[in-house]
C-alpha positions in Angstrom: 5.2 92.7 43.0 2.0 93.4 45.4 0.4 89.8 44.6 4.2 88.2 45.2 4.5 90.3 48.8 1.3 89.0 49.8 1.8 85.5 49.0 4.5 85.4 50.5 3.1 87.2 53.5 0.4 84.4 53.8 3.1 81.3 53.7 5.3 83.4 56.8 2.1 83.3 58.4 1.3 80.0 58.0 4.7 78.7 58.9 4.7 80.7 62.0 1.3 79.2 62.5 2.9 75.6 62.3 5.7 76.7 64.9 3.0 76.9 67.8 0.7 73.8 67.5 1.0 70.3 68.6 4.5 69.5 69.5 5.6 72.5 67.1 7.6 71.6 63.7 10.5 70.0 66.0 8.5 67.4 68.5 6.2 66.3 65.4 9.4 65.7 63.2 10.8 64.0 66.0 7.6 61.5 66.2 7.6 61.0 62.2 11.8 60.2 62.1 10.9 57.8 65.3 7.9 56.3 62.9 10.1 56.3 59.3 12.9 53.9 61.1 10.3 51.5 62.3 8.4 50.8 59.3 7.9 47.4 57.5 9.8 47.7 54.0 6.3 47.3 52.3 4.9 50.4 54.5 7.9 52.3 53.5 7.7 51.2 49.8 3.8 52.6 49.2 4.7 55.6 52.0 7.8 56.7 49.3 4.6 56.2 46.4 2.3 58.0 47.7 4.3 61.1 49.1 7.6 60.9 47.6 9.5 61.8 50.8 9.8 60.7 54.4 7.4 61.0 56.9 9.2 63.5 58.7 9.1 65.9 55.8 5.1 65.8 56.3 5.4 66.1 60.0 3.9 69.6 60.2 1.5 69.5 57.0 -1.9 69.5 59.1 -0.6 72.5 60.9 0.3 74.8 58.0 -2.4 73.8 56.0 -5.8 74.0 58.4 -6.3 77.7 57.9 -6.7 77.3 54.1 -10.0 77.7 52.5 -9.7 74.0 51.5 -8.1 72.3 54.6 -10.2 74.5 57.5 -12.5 71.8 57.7 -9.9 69.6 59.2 -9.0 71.8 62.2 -11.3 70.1 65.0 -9.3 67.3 64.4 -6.2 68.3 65.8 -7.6 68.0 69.7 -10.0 65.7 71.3 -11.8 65.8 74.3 -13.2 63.8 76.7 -16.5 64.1 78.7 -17.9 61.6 80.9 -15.4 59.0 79.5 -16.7 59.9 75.9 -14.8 61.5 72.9 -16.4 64.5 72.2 -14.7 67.7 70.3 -12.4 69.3 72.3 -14.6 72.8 71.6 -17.1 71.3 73.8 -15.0 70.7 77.1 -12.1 73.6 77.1 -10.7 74.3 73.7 -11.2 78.0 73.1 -10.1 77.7 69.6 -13.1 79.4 67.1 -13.7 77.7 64.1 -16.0 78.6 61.3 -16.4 74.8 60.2 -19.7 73.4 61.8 -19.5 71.4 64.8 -20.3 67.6 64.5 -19.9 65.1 67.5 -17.4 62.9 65.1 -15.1 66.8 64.4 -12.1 65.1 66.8 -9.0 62.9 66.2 -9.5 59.8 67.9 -12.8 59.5 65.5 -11.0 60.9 62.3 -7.9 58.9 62.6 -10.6 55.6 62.6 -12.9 57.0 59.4 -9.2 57.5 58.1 -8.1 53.8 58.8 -11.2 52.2 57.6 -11.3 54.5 54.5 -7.4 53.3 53.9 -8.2 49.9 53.6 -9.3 50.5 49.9 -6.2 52.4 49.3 -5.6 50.4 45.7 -8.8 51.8 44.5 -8.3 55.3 45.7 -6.3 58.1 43.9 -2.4 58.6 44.5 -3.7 61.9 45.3 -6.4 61.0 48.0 -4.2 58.5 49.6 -1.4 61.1 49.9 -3.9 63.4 51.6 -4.7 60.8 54.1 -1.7 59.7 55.0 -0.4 63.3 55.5 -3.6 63.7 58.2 -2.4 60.4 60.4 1.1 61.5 60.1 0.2 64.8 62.2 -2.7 63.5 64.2 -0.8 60.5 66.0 1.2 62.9 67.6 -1.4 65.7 68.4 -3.7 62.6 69.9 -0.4 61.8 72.3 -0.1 65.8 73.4 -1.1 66.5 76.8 -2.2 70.1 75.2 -4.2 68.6 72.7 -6.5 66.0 75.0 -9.4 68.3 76.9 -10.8 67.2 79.9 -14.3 67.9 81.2 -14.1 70.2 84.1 -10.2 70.7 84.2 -9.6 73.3 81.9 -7.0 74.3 80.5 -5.2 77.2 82.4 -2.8 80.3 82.3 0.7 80.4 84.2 3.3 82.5 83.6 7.1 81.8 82.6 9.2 85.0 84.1 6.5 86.7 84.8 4.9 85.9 80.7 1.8 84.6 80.3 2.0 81.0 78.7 -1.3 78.3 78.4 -1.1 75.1 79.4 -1.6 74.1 75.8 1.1 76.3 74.8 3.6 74.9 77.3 3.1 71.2 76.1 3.2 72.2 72.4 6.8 73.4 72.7 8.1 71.2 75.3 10.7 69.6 72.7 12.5 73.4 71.9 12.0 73.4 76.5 13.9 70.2 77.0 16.3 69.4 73.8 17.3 72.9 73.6 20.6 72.4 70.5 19.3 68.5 69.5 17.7 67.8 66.2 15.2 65.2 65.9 17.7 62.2 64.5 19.6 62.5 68.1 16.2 62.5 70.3 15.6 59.6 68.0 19.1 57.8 68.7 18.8 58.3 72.5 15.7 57.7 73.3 14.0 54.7 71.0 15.7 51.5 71.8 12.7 49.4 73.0 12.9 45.6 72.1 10.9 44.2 69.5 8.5 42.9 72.8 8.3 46.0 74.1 6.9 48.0 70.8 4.8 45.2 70.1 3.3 45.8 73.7 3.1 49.6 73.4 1.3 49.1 70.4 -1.5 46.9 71.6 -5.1 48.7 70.6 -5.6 51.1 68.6 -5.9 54.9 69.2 -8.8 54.6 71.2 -7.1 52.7 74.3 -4.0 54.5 73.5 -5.4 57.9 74.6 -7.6 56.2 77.5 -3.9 54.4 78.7 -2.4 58.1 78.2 -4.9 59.9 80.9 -2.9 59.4 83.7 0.0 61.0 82.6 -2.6 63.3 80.9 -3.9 64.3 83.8 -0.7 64.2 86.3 0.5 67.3 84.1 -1.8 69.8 85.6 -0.9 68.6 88.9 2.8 69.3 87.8 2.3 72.7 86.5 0.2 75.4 88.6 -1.4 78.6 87.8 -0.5 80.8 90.5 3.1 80.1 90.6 5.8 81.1 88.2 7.6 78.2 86.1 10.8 79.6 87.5 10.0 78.9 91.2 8.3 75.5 90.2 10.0 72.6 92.3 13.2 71.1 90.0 11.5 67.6 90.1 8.4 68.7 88.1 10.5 70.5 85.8 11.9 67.0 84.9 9.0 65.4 85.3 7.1 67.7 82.5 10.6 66.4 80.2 10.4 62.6 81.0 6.1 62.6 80.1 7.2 64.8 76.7 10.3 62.1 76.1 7.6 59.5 76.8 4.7 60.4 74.9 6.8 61.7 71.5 8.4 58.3 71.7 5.4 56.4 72.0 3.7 58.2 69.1 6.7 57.6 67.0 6.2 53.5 67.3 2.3 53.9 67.2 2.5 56.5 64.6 4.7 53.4 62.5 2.5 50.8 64.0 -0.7 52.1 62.6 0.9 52.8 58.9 2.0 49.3 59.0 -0.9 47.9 59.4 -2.6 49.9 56.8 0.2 48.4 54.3 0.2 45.0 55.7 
């Protein structure tokens, strides 16, 4: 009965874990629905072969798993930063987050999610298994790579600000802006309302590859810690960058969700 509480003690802890990261369970769900509706039918074919359920069911995998014993090394890859116009780890320029994993200049997402690609191209001659795994990591990572909480910028750290007089980061904030703003809507409606780019446009949003899609992102990156300020309480905040903070969320979770199915596509051309 011991060895059952604790088990089960560990997965609470876990899942709880997964509630606070990266868009939380909701925003990255919201990304992978946005991603499952816009994938070619071969995409979706060897996607339902290699994980046997939607996207959107692995939306959160990366974030419940990374404090295992088997999965820690994959933590770094959740953030990125960016020093003198360089990818670097996030550790380096802001991310307080301790790791026990050693640090290596490629321990980021914008580089993981391109070892990933290139190692996908020999899918057919890689385990179900290994594939799975892989495609489980770019599921999550899209969307962390389009977080304003999850991009770390060389001397502009990452700072505390209270909500009603509660300390809240910066990082925190952006994590849960999708609970914030869509307080009552599940991920299918954010889905409905908000994705109805033309075929022209998606093609244009999907130009480049991660790489330029974080570089294009930095404005918006940035403009959210003009928006937000740490010596004034969210509740006296001006209205307008209250709604501005919900149309760069809106923004950004969309966009993942076409990149997120652009880049599976092309794995599974």
């Amino acid at each position: 009965m011991k060895k059952i509480l604790v088990v089960l003690f560990v997965f609470v802890s876990l899942f709880a874990v997964s509630q606070a990261y990266g868009w939380n369970s909701a925003g990255h769900a919201t990304i992978a629905h946005i991603a499952d509706q816009n994938l070619t039918p071969k995409a979706r074919r060897m996607c339902n072969r290699y994980l046997g359920h939607s996207l959107a069911y692995y939306a959160s995998w990366m974030d419940n798993w990374r404090y295992s014993e088997e999965y820690h090394h994959t933590a770094r890859w959740h953030a990125v930063g960016v020093k003198d116009g360089e990818f670097v780890p996030g550790e380096l320029v802001g991310d307080i987050s301790v790791f026990r994993a050693p640090l290596t200049p490629d321990e980021h997402g914008v580089a993981r999610l391109a070892q990933i690609k290139e190692r996908l191209k020999e899918y057919r001659n890689m385990s179900d298994s290994a594939v799975a795994i892989n495609l489980k990591c770019i599921i999550h990572m899209v969307g962390d790579m389009h977080c304003p909480g999850h991009v770390f910028y060389d001397g502009q750290p990452q700072f505390e600000f209270k909500e009603n007089g509660n300390k809240i980061r910066f990082h925190g904030y952006n994590d849960l802006t999708f609970g914030r703003f869509h307080k009552g809507k599940t991920a299918e409606q954010f889905r409905d309302v908000y994705c109805r780019l033309t075929k022209q446009e998606i093609a244009k949003l999907c130009e480049g590859d991660m790489d330029s899609w974080v570089r294009n992102n930095e404005p918006i990156f940035r403009e959210c810690y003009t928006l937000l300020s740490p010596t004034v309480d969210y509740k006296d905040l001006p209205e307008q960058n209250k709604f501005r903070m919900k149309e760069i969320s809106d923004r950004l979770m969309r966009d993942a969700g076409y990149r997120l199915a652009h880049f599976i596509n092309n794995i599974f051309k």
